[in-house]
SEPATOR-830384 format. One record per residue: residue number from 1; x, y, z of N, C-alpha, C in turn. Coordinates in steps of 0.02 Angstrom, whole numbers. Layout:
N
SEFI    n      nx      ny      nz     cax     cay     caz      cx      cy      cz
SEFI  NUM       X       Y       Z       X       Y       Z       X       Y       Z
...
//
This chain:
356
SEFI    n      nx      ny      nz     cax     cay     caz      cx      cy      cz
SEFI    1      43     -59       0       0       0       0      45      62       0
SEFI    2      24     110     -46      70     168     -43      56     213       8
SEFI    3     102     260      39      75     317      87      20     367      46
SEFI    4      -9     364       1     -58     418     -30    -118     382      -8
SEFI    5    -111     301     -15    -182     266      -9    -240     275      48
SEFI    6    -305     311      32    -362     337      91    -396     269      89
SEFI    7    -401     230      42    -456     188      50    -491     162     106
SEFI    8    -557     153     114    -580     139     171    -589      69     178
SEFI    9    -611      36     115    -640     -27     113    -556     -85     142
SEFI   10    -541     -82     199    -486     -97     220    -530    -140     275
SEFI   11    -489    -213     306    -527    -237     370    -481    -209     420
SEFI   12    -493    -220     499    -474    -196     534    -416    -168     555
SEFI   13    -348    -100     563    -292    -128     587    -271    -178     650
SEFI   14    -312    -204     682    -301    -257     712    -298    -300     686
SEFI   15    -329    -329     609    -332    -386     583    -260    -362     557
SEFI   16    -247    -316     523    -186    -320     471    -117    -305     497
SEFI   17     -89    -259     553     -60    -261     589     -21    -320     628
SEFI   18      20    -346     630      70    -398     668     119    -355     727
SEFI   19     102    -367     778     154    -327     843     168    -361     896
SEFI   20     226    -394     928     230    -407     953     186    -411    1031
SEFI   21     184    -470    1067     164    -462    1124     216    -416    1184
SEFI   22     249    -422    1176     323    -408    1231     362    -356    1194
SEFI   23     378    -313    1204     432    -254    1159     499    -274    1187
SEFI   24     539    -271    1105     595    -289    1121     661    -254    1179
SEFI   25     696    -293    1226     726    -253    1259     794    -209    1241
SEFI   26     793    -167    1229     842    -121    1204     920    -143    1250
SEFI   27     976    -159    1203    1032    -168    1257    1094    -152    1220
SEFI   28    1142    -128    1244    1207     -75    1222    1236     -65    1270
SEFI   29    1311     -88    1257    1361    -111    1308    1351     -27    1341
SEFI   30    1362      16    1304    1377      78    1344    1308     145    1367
SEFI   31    1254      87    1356    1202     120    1409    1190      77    1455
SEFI   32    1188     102    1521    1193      87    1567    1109      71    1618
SEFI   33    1060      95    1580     987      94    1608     921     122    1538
SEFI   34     903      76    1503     856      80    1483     775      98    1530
SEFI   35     726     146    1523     669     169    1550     647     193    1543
SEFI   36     586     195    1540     516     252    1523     552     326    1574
SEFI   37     530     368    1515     529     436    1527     493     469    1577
SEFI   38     519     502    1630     451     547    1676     478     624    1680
SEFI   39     435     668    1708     446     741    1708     503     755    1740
SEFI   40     531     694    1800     587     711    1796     652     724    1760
SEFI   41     635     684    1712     673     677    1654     700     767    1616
SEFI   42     634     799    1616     660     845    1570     697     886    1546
SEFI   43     736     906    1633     810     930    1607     845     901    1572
SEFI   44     884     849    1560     916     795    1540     885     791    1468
SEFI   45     829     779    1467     801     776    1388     818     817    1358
SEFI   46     774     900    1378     808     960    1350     860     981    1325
SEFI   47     880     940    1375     966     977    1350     999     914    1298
SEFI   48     994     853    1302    1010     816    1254     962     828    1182
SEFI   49     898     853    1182     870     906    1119     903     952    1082
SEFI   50     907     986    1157     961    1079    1100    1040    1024    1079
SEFI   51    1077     986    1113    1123     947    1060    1120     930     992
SEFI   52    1051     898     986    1051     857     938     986     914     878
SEFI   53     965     985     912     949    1012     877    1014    1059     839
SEFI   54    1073    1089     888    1135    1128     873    1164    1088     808
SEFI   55    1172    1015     825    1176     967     746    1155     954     693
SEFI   56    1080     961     701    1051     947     631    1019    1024     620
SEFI   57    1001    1039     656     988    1117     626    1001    1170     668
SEFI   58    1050    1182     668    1101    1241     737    1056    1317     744
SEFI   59    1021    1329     671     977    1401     678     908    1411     704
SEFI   60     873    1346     747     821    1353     774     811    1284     804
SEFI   61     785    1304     885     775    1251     942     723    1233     959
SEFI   62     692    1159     989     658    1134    1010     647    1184    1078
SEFI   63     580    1190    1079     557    1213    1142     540    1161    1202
SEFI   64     565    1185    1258     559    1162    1336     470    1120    1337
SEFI   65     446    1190    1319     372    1179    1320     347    1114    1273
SEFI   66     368    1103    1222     355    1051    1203     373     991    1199
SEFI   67     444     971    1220     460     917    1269     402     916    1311
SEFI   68     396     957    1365     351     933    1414     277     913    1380
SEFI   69     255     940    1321     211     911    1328     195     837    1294
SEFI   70     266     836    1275     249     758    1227     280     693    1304
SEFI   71     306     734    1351     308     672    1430     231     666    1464
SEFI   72     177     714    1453     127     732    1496      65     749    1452
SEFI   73      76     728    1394      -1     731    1346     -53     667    1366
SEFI   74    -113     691    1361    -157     643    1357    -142     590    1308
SEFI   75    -141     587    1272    -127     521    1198     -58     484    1198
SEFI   76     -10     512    1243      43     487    1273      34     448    1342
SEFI   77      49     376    1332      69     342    1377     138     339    1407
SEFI   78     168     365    1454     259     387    1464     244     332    1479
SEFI   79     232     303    1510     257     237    1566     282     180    1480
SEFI   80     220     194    1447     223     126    1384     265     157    1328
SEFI   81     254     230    1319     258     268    1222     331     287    1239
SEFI   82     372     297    1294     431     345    1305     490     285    1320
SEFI   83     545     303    1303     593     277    1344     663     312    1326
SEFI   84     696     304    1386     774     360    1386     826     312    1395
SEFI   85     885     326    1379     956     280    1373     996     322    1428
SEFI   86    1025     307    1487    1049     320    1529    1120     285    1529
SEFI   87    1188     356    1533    1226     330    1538    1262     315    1581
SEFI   88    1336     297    1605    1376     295    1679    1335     316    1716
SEFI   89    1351     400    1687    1343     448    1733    1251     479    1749
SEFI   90    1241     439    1724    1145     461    1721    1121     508    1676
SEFI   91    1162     529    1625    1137     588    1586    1120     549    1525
SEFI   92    1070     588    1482    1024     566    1446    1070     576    1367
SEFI   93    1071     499    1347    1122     480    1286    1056     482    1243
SEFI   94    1011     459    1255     956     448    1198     873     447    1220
SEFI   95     830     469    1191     775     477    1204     721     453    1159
SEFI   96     655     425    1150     611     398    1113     554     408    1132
SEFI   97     501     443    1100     424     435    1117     396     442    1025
SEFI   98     366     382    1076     300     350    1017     224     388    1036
SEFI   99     201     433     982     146     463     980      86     465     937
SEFI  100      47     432     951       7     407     894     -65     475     906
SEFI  101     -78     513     856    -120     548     835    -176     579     871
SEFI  102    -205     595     902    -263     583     937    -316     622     883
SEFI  103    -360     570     872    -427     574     813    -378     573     742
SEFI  104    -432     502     722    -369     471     657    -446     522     608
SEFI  105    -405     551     533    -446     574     496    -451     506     442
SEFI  106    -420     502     402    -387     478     338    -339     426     343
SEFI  107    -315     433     418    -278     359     437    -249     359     522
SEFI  108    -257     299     545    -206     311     608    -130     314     590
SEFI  109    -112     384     607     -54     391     628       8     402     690
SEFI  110      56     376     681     104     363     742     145     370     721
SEFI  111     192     436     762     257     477     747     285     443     795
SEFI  112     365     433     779     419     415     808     465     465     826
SEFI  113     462     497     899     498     543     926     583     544     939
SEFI  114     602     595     961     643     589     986     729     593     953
SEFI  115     771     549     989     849     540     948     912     543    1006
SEFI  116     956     536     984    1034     508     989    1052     580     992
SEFI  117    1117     567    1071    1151     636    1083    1203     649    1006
SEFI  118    1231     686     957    1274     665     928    1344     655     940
SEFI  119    1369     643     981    1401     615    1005    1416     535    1016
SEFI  120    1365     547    1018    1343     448    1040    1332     398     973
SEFI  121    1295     450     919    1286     442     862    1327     373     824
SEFI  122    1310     338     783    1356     302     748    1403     243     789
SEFI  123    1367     219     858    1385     176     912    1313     117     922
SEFI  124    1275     137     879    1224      80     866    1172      82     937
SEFI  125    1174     127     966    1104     162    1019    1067     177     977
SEFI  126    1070     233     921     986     245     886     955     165     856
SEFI  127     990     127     823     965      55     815     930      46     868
SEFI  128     943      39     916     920     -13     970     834      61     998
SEFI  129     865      90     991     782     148    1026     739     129     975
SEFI  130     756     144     903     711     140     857     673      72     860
SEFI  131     717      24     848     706     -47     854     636     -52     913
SEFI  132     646     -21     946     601     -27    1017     542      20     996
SEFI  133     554      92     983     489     114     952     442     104     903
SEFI  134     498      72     848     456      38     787     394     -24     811
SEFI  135     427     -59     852     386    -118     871     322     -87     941
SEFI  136     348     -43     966     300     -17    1016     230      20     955
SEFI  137     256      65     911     198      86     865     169      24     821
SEFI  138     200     -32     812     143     -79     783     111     -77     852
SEFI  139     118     -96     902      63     -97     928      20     -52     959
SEFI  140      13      10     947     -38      58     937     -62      39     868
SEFI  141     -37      33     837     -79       0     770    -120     -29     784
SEFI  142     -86    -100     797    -140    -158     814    -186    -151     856
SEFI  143    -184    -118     925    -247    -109     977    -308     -68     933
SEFI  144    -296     -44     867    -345      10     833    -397     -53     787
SEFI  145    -449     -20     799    -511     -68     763    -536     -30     708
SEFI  146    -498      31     675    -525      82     615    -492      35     565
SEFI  147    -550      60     510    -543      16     443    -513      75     399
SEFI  148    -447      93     411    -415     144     382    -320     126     375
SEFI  149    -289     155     336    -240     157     326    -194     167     396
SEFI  150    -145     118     417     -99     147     468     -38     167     458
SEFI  151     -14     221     487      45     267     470     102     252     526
SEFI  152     149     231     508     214     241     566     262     293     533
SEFI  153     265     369     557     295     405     529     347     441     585
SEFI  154     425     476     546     497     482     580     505     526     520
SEFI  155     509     604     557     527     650     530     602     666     538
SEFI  156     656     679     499     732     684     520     761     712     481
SEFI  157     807     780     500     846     808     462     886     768     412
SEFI  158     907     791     355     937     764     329    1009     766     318
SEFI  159    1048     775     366    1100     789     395    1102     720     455
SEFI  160    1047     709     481    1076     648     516    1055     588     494
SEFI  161    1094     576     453    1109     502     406    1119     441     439
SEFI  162    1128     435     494    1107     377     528    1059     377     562
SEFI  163    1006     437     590     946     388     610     918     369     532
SEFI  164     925     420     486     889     387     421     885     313     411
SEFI  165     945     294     405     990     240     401     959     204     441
SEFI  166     946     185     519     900     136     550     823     155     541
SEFI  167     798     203     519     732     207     506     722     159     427
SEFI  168     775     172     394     771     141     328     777      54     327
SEFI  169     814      41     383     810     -40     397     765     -68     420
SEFI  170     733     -38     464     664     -45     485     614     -61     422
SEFI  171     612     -29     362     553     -30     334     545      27     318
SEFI  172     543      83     333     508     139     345     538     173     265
SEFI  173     500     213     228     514     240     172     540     315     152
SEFI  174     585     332     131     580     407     114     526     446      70
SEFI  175     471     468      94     412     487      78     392     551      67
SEFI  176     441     606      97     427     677      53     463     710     113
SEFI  177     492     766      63     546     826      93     488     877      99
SEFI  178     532     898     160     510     994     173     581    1029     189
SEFI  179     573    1072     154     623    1129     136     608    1176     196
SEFI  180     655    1216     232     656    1256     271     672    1334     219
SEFI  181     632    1393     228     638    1449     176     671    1500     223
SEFI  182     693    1555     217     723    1595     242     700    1673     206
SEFI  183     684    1720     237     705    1778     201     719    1842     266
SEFI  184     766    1894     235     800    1946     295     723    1999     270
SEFI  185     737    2031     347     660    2065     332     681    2142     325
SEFI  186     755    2158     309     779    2233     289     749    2223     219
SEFI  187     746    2169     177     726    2170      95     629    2223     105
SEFI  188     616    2234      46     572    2267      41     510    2218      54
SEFI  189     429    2240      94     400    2171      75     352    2205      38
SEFI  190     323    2162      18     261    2177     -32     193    2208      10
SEFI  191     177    2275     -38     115    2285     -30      38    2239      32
SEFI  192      14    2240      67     -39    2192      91     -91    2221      53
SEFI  193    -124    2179       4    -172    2191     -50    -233    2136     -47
SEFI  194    -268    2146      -8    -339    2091      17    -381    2084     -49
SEFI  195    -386    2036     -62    -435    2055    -112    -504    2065    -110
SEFI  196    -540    2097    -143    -608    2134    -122    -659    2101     -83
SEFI  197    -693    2116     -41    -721    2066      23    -688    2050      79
SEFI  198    -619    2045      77    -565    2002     116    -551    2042     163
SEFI  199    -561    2054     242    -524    2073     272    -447    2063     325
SEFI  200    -400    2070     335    -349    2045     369    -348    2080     434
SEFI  201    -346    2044     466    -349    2069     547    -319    2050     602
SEFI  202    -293    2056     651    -247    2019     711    -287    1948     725
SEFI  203    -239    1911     719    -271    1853     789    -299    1866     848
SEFI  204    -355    1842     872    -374    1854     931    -412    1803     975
SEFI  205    -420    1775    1016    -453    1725    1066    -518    1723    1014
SEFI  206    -561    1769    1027    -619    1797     985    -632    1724     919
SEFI  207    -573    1752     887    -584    1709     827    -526    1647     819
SEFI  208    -507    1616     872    -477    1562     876    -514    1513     834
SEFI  209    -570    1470     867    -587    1423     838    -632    1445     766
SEFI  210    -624    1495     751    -659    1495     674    -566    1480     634
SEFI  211    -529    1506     657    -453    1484     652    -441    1417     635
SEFI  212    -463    1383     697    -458    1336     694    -485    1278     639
SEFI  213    -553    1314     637    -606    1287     572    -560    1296     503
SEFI  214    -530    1350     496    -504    1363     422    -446    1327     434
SEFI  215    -390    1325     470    -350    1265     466    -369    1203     428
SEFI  216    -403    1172     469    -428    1098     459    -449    1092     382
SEFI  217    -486    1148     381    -500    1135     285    -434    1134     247
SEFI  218    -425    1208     264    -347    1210     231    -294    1155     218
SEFI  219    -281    1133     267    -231    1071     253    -267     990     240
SEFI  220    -356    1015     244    -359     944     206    -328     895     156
SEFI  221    -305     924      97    -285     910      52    -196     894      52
SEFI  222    -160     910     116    -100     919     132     -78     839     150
SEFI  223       7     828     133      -7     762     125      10     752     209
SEFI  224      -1     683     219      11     688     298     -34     716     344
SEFI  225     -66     775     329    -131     810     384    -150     767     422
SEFI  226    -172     786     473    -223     754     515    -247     822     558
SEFI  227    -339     815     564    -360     885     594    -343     889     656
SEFI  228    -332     952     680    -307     981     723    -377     971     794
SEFI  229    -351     939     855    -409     961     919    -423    1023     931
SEFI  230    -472    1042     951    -466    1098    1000    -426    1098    1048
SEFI  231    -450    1042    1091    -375    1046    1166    -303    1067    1117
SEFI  232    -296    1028    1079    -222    1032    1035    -225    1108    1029
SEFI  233    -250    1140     989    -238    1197     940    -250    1274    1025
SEFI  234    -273    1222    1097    -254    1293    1143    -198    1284    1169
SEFI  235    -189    1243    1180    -116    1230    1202     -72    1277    1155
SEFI  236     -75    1259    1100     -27    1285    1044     -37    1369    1056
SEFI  237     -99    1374    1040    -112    1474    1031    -102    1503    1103
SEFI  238     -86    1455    1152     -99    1484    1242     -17    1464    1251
SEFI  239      11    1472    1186      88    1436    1231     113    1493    1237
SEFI  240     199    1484    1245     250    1528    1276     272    1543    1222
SEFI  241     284    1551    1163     321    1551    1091     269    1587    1055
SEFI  242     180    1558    1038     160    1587     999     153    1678    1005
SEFI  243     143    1696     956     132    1766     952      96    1793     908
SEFI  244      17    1813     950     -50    1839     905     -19    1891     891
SEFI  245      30    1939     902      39    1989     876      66    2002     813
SEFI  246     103    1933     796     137    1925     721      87    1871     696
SEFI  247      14    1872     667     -19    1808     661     -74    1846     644
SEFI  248    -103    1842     591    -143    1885     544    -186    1830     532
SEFI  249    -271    1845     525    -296    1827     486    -358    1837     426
SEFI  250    -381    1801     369    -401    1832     329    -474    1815     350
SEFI  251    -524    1862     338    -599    1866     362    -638    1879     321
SEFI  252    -695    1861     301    -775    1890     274    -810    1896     318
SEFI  253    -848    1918     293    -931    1938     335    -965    1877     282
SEFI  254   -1035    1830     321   -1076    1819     298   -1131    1806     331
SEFI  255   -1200    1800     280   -1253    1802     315   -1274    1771     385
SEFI  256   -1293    1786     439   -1308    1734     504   -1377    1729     492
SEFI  257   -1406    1706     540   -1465    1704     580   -1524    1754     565
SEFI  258   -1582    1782     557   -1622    1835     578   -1585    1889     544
SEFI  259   -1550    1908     493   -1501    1978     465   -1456    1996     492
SEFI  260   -1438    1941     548   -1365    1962     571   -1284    1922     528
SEFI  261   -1241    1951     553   -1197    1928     509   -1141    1876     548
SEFI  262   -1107    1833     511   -1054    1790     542    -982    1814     512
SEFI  263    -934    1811     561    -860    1810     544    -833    1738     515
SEFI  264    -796    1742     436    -754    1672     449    -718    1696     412
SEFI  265    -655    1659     444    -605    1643     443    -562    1613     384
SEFI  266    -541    1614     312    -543    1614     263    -453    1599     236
SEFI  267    -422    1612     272    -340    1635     286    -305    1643     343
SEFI  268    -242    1622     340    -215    1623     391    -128    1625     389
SEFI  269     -99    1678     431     -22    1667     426     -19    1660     506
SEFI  270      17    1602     535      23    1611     623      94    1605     600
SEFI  271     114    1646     680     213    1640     693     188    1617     764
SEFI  272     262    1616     796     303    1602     853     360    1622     850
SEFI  273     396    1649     927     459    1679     907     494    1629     992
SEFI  274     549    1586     955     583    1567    1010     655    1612    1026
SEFI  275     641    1640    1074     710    1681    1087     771    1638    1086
SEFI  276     763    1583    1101     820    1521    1126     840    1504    1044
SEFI  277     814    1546     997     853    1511     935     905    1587     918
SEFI  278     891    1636     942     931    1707     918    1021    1705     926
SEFI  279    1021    1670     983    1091    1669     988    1111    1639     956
SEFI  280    1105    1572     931    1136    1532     887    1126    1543     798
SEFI  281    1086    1605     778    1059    1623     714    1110    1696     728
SEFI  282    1104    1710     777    1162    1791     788    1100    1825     755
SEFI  283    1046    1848     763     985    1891     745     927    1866     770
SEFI  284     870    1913     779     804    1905     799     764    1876     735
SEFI  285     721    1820     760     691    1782     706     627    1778     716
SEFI  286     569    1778     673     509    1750     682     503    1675     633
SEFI  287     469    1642     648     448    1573     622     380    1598     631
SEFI  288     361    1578     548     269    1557     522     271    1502     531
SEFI  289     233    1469     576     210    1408     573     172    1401     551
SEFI  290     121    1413     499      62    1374     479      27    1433     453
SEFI  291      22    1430     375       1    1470     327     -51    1457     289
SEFI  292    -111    1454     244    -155    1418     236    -217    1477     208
SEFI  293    -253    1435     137    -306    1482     133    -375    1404     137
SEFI  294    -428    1415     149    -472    1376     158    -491    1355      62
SEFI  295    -495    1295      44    -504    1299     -14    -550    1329     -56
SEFI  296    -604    1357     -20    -653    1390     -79    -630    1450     -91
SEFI  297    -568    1471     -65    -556    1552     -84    -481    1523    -114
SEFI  298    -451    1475    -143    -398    1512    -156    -388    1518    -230
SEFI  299    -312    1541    -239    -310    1576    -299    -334    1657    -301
SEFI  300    -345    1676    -239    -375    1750    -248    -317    1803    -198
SEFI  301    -246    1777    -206    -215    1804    -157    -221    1824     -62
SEFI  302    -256    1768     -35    -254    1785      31    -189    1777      62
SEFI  303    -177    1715      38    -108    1691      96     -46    1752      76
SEFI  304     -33    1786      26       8    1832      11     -20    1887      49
SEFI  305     -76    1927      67    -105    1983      98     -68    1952     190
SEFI  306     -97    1880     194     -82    1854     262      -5    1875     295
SEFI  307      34    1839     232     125    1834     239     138    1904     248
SEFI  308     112    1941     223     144    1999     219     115    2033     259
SEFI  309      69    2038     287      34    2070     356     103    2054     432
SEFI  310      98    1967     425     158    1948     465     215    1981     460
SEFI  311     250    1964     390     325    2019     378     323    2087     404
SEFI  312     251    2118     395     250    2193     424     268    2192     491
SEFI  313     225    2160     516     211    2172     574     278    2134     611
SEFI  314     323    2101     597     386    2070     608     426    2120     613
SEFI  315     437    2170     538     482    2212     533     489    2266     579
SEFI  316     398    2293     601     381    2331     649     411    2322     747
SEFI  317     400    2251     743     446    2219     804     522    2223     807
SEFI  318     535    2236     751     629    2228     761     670    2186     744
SEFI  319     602    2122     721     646    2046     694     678    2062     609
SEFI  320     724    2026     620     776    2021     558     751    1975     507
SEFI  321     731    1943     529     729    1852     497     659    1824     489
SEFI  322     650    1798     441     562    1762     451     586    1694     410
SEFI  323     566    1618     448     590    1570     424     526    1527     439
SEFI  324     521    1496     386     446    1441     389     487    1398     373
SEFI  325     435    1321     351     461    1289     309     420    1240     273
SEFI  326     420    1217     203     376    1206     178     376    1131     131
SEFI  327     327    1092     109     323    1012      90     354    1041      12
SEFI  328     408    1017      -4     430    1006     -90     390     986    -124
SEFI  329     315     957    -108     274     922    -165     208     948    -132
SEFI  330     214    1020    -123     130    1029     -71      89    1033    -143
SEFI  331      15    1037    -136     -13    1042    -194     -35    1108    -221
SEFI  332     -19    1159    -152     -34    1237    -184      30    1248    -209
SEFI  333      86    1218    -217     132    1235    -244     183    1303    -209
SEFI  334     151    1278    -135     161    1338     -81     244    1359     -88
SEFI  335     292    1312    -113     360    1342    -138     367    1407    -158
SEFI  336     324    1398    -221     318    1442    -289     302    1515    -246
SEFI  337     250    1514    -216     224    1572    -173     274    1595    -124
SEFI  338     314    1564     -84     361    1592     -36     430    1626     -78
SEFI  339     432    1571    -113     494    1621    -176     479    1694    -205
SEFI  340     421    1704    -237     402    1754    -258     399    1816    -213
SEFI  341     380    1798    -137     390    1843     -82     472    1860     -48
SEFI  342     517    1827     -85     562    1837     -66     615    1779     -14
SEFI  343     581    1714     -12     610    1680      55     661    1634      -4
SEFI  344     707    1609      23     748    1566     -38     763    1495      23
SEFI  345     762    1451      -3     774    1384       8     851    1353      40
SEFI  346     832    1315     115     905    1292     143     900    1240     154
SEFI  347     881    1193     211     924    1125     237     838    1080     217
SEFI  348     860    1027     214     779     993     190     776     933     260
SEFI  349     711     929     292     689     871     329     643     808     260
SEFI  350     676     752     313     660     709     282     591     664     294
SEFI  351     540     644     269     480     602     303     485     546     300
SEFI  352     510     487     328     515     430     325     419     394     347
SEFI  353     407     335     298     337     319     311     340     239     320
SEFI  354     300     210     350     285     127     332     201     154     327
SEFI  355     198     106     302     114     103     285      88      40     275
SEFI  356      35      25     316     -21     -47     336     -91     -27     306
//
């Protein structure tokens, strides 16, 4: 079955799925304590993160905040989905969490977290974690009774060639790049030009979940998607990083109720700004995370009115830098659009897939 395949007429992943009863025990002369992950953990994690983020991509860091929430999410089991490689000295050589989706759209999916201090790298520890998470996500597979496609997916720079390398022995497929874009925000930006009807306006609590609504359409068609929760998407807009103040979105008016009118949500540019990536970039940066026009409007220039509302309002803050990053094979051809605004193309992540 290819990773594109939706089909439904599939029997159970419990029927089709094979996973062990017992997960295999991870063992390596020079880790010293295999074990599920707990909050104690997170210093140690953290900091074995910004390592192995300074390596594969030195110009922007994993946030604190989101470690913690992949030890302490609901859809995470630490005791079963997590486990850490402990060395001599108790410090954290390697880390693993298995996270499987919460609300399958189009398929159950299960991401393979985590990674190898680099240091440690190339000593046959990422084998042995993976080995253990691969077989822990068949069985989130298998406990699933949806008659849908199952996903075991391992996102990885492409710079670190050996987890590739044990994700690739496993099974797991190279299934589509995303390009990281860049552009300096002294360059000129373009005009914000709404097109007629369209209004662009700040993010606000107010209109979160109509936000939220245009997301979900938006990236229907995106490969990999899966819709976004509400719990998910407050966490995200209520974190420590995001920033409604650089996060525009595009609006109509339409008919409500009795002659009153409704707001939706039509477009969207969100950022986040991690201060913890400036020092190591030597400038102030914003990151768009998540750009998007709902499909019945596009082609009418929103997401360009969106981007460039952001860039304004970036440049207005003092940031230097605006860096997204985007799928090499999206189907809006969202490349084409970030080029034209000025962002040019650097390090590519890799999607490794198995598919049941």
């Amino acid at each position: 079955m290819s990773a594109t395949d939706t089909s439904t007429s599939l029997s159970p992943l419990s029927q089709r799925v094979g996973a062990p009863t017992e997960l295999p025990a991870p063992r390596h002369p020079e880790v010293s304590l295999w074990r599920p992950a707990t909050l104690d953990d997170l210093d140690g994690v953290a900091a074995l993160q910004r390592e192995i983020d300074n390596a594969d991509h030195p110009d922007w860091f994993t946030t604190r905040e989101e470690i913690a929430a992949n030890l302490q999410a609901d859809h995470i089991d630490a005791a079963r989905d997590t486990l850490v490689a402990l060395g001599p000295d108790d410090a954290v050589l390697a880390y693993g969490v298995v996270a499987e989706a919460p609300g399958a759209g189009e398929r159950v999916q299960v991401y393979l977290l985590g990674g190898v201090h680099p240091l440690w790298r190339d000593h046959g520890i990422g084998r042995e974690l993976m080995g253990w998470q691969y077989a822990r996500a068949r069985q989130r597979l298998s406990a699933s009774g949806a008659r849908l496609p199952g996903w075991i997916t391992a996102f990885r720079e492409e710079a670190n060639r050996t987890a590739i390398s044990a994700a690739l022995r496993l099974g797991l497929q190279v299934t589509r790049y995303f390009t990281t874009m860049r552009r300096d925000l002294d360059a000129a930006i373009p005009a914000l030009v709404p097109p007629q009807g369209v209004r662009i306006v700040p993010f606000s609590a107010a209109l979160s979940a109509a936000a939220l609504e245009a997301r979900n359409d938006s990236f229907r068609d995106h490969w990999g998607n899966q819709p976004k929760s509400a719990a998910w998407w407050d966490r995200w807009t209520q974190g420590e990083v995001f920033r409604a103040d650089l996060s525009w979105l595009a609006v109509i008016d339409e008919p409500g109720v009795g002659g009153a009118t409704s707001t939706r949500v039509v477009g969207f540019s969100l950022a986040s700004v991690n201060e913890d990536d400036w020092q190591a970039q030597g400038l102030r940066s914003v990151y768009i995370d998540r750009i998007g026009t709902v499909r019945s409007h596009r082609g009418r220039g929103i997401a360009t009115a969106c981007i460039a509302a952001t860039l304004q309002s970036a440049q207005r803050a003092g940031l230097a830098r605006a860096i997204l990053d985007v799928d090499a094979d999206s189907p809006t051809r969202a490349h084409t659009l970030y080029e034209s605004l000025g962002f040019r193309a650097g390090e590519r992540e890799l999607a490794l897939v198995a598919v049941f």
